[in-house]
N, CA, C and O atoms as a DFTB+ gen file, in Angstrom:
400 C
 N C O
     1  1      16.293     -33.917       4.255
     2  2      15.545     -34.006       5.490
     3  2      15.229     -35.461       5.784
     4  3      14.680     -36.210       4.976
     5  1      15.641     -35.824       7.076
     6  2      14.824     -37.327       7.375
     7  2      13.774     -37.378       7.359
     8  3      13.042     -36.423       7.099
     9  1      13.392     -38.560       7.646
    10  2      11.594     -38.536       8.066
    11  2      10.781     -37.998       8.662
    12  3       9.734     -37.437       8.335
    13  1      11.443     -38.228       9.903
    14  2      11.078     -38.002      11.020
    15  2      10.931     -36.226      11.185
    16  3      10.240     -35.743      12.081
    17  1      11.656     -35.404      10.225
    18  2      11.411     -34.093      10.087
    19  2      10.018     -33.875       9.706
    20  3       9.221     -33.138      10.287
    21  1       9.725     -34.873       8.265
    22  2       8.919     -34.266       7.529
    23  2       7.382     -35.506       8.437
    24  3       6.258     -35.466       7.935
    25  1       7.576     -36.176       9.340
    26  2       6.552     -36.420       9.433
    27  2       6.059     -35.621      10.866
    28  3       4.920     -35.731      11.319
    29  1       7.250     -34.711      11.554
    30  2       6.742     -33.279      12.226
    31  2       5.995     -32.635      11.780
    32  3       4.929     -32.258      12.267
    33  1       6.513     -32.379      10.628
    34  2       5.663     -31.533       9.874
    35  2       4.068     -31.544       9.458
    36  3       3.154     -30.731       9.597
    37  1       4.171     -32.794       8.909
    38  2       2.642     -33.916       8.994
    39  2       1.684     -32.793       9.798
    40  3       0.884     -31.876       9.613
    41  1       2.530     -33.737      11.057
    42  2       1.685     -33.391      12.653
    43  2       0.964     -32.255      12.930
    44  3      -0.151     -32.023      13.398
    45  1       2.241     -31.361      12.367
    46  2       2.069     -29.643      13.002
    47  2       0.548     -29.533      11.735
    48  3      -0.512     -29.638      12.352
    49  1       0.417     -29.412      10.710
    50  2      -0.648     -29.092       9.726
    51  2      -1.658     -29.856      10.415
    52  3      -2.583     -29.066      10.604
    53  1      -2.073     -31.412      11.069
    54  2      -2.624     -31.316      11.154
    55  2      -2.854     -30.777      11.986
    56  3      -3.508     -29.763      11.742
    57  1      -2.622     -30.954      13.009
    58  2      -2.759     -30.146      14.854
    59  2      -3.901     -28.560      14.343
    60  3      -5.000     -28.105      14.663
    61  1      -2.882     -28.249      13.491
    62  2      -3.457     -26.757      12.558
    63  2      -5.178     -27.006      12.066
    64  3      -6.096     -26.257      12.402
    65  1      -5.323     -28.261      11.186
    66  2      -6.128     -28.498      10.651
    67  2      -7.747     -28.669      11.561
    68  3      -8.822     -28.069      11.547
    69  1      -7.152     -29.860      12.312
    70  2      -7.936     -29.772      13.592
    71  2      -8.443     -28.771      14.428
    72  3      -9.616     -28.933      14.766
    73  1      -7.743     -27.568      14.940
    74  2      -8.226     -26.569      15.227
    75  2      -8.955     -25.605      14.572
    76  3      -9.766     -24.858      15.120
    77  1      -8.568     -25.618      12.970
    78  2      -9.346     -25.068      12.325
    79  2     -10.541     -25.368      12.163
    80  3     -11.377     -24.495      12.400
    81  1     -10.980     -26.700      11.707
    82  2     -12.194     -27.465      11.448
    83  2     -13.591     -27.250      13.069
    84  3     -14.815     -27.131      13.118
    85  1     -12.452     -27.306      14.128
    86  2     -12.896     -27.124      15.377
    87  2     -13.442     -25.809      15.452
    88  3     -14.109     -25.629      16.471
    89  1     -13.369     -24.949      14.765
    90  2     -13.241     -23.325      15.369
    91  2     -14.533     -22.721      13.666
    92  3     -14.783     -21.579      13.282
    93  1     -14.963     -23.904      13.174
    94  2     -15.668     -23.841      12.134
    95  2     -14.900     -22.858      10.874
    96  3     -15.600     -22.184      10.117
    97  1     -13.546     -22.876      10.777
    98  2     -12.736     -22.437       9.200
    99  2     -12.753     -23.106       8.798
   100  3     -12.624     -24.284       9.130
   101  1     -13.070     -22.209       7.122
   102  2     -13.313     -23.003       6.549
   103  2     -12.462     -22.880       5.218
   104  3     -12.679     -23.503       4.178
   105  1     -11.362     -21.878       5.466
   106  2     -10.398     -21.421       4.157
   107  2      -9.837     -20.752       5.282
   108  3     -10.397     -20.094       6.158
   109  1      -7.950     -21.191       5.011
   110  2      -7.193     -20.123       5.499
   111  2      -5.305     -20.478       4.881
   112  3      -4.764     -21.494       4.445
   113  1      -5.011     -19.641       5.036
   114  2      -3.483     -19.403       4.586
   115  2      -2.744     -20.243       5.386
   116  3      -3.041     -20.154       6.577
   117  1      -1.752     -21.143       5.076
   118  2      -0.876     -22.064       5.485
   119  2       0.432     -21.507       5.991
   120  3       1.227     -22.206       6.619
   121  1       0.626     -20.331       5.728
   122  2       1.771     -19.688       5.671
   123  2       3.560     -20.077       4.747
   124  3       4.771     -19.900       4.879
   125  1       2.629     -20.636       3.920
   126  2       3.206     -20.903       2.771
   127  2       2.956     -20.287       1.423
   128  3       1.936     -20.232       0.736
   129  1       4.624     -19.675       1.174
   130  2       4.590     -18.595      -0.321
   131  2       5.093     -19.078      -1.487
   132  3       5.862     -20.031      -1.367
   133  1       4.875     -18.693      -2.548
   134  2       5.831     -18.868      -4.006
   135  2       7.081     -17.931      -3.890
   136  3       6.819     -16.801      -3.478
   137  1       8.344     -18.188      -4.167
   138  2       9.356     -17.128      -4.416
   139  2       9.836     -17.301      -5.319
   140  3       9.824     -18.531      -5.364
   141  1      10.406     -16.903      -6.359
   142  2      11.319     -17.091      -7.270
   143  2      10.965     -18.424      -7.787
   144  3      11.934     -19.128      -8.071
   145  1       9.443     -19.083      -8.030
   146  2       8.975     -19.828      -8.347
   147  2       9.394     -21.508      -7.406
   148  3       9.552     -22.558      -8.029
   149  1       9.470     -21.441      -6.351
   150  2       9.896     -21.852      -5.306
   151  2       8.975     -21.919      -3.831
   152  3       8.928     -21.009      -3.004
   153  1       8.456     -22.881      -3.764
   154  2       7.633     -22.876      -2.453
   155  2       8.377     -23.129      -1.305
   156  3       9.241     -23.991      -1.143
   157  1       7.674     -21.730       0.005
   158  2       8.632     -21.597       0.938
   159  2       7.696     -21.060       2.247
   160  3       6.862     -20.198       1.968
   161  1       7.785     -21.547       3.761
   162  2       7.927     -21.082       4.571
   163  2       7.894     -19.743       4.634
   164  3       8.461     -18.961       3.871
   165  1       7.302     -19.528       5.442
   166  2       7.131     -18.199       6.297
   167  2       8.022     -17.551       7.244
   168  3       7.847     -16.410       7.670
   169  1       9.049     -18.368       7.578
   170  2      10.096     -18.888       8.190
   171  2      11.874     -19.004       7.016
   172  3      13.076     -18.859       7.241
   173  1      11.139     -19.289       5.982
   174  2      12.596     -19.158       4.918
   175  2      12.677     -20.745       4.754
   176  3      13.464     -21.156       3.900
   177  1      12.050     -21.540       5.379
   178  2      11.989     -23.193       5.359
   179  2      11.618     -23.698       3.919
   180  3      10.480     -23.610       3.457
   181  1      12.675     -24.227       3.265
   182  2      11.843     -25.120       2.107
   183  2      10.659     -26.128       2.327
   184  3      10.511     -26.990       3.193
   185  1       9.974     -25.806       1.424
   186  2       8.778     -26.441       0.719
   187  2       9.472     -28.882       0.921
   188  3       9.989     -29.642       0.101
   189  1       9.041     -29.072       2.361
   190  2       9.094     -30.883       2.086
   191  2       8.722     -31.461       2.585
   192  3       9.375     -32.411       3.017
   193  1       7.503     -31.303       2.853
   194  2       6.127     -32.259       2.657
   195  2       5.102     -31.278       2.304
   196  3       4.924     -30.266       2.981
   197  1       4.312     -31.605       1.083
   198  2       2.887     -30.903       0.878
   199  2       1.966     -31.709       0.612
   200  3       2.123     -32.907       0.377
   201  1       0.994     -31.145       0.628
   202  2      -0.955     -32.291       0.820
   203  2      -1.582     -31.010      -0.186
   204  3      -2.429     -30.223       0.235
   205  1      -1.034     -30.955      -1.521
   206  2      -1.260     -30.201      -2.638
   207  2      -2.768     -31.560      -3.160
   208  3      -2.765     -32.790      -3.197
   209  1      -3.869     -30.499      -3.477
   210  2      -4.836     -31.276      -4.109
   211  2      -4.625     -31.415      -5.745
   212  3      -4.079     -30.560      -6.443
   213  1      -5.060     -32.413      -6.115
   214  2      -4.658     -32.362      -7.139
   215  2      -4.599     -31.432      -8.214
   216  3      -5.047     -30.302      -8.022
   217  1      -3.984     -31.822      -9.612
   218  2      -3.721     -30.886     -10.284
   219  2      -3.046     -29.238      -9.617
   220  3      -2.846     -28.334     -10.428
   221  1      -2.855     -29.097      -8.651
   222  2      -1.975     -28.277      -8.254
   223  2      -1.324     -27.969      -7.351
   224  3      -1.727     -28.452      -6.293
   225  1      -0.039     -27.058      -7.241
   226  2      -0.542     -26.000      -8.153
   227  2      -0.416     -25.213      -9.175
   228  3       0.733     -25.051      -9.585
   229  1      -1.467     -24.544      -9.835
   230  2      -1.383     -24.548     -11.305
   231  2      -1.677     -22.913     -11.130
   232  3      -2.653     -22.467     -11.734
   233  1      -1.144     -22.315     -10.600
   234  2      -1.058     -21.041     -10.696
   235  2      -1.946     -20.245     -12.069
   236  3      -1.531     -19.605     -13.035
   237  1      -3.321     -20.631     -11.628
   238  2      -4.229     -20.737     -12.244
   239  2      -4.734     -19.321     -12.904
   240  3      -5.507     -19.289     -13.861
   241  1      -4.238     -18.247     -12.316
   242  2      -4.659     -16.812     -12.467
   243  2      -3.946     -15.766     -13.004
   244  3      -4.522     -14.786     -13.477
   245  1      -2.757     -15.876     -12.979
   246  2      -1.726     -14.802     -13.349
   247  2      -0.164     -15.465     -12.454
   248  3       0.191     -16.522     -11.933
   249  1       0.458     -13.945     -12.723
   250  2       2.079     -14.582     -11.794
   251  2       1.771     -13.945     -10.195
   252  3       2.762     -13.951      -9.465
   253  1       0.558     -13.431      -9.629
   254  2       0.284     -13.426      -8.523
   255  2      -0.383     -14.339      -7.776
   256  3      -0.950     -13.970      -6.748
   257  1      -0.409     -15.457      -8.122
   258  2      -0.615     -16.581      -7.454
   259  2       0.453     -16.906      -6.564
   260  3       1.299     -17.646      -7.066
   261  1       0.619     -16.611      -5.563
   262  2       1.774     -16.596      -4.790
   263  2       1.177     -17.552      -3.234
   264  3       1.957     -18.338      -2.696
   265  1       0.627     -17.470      -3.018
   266  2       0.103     -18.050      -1.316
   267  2      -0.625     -19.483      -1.328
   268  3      -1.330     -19.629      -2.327
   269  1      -0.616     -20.313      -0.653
   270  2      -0.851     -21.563      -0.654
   271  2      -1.932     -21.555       0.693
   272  3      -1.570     -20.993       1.727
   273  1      -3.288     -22.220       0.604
   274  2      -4.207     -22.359       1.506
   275  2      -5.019     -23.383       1.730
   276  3      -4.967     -24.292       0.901
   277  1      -5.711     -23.483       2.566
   278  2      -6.288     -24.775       2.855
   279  2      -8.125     -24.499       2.334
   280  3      -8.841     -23.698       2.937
   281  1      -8.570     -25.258       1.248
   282  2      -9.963     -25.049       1.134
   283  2     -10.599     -26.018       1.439
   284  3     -10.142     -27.011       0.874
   285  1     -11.566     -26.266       2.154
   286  2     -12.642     -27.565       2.110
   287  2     -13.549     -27.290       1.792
   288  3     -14.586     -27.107       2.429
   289  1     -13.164     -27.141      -0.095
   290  2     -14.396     -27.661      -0.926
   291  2     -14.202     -29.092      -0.931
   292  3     -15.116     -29.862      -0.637
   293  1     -12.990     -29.492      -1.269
   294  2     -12.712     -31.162      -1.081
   295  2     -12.643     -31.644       0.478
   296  3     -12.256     -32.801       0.314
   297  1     -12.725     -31.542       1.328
   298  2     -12.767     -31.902       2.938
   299  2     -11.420     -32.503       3.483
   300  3     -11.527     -33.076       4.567
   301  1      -9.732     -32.458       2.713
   302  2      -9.438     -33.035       2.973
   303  2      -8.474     -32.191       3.580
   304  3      -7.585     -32.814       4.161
   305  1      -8.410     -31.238       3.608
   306  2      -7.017     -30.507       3.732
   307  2      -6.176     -30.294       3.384
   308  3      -5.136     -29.993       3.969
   309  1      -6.458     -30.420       2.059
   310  2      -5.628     -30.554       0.900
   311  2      -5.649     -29.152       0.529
   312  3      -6.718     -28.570       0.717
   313  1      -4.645     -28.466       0.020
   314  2      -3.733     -27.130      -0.385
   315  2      -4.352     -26.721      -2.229
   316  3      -4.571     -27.397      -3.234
   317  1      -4.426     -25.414      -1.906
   318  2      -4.460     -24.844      -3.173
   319  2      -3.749     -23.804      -3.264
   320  3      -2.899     -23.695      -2.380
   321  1      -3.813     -22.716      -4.291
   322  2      -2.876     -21.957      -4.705
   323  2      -3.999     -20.649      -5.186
   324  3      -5.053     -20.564      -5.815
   325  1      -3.180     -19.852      -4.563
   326  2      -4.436     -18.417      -4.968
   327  2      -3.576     -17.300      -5.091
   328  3      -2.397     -17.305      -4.737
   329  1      -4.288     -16.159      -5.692
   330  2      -3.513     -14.632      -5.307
   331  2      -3.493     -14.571      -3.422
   332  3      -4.179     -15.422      -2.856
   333  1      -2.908     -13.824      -2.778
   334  2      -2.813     -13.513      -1.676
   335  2      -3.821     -12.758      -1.197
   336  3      -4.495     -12.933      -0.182
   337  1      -3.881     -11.729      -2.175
   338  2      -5.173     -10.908      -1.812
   339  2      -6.395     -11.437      -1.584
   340  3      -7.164     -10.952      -0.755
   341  1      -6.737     -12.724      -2.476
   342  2      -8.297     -13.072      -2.402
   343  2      -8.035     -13.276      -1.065
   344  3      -8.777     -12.675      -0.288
   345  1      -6.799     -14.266      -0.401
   346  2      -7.159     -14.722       0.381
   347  2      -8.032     -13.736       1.549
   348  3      -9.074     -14.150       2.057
   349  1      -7.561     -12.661       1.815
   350  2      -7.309     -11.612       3.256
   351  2      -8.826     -10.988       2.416
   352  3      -8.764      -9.759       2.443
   353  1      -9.726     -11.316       1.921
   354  2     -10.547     -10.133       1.764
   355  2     -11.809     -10.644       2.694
   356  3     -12.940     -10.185       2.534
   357  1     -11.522     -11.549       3.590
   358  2     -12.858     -12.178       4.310
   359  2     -11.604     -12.473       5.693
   360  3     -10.525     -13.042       5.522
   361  1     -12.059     -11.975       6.878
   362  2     -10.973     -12.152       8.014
   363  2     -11.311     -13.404       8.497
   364  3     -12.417     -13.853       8.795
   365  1      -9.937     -14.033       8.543
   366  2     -10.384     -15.625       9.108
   367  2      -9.349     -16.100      10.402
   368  3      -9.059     -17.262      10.688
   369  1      -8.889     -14.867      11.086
   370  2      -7.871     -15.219      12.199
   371  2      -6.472     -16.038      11.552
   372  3      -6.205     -16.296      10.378
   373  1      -5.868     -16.270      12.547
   374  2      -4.517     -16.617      12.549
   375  2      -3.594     -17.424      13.669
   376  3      -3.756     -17.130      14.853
   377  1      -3.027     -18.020      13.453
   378  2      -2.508     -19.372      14.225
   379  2      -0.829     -18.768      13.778
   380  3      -0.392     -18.476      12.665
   381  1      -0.044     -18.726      15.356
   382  2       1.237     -18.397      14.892
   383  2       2.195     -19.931      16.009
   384  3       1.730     -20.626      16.913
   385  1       2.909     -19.928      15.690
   386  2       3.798     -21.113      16.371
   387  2       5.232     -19.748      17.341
   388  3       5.638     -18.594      17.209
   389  1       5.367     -20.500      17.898
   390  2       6.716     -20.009      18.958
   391  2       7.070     -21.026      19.685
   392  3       6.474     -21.933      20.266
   393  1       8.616     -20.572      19.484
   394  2       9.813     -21.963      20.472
   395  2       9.228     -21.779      21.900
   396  3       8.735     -20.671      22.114
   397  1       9.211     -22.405      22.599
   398  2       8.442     -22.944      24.183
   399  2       9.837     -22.332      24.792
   400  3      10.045     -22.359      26.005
């Protein structure tokens, strides 16, 4: 991928981020999965650019750590790694993209 792909990409998270922070979320799903131990799009898009906080992710819980999300305990927008389920057990809306 050139740059210029992955610094789209940048953009689009934050654009995401911004609206979130705006709309007072404060945890939500990136739409980014684990597969076959492989981070991937929602879309089938490889995993190239991530804003992973440190130390992970460390698939901290079991082999259902599968979903990648945004927490601001750290404020930065920086990505963690959870079961899927925790995520969905508190409803926090959803942000979908479509070609114009």
């Amino acid at each position: 991928f050139d740059q210029s792909t992955v610094a789209n990409f940048g953009s689009e998270l934050n654009f995401i981020n911004t609206f979130a922070v705006s709309r007072g979320v404060s945890r939500y799903w990136i739409g980014l999965n684990r597969q076959f131990n492989q981070w991937v799009w929602t879309n089938g898009s490889p995993l190239i650019f991530s804003n992973w906080r440190p130390s992970q992710p460390d698939g901290c819980c079991g082999s259902n750590v599968t979903c990648a999300f945004v927490n601001y305990a750290n404020f930065n927008a920086q990505w963690d790694d959870a079961a899927c389920g925790d995520l969905f057990t508190t409803p926090q809306g959803f942000m979908c993209k479509r070609p114009l």
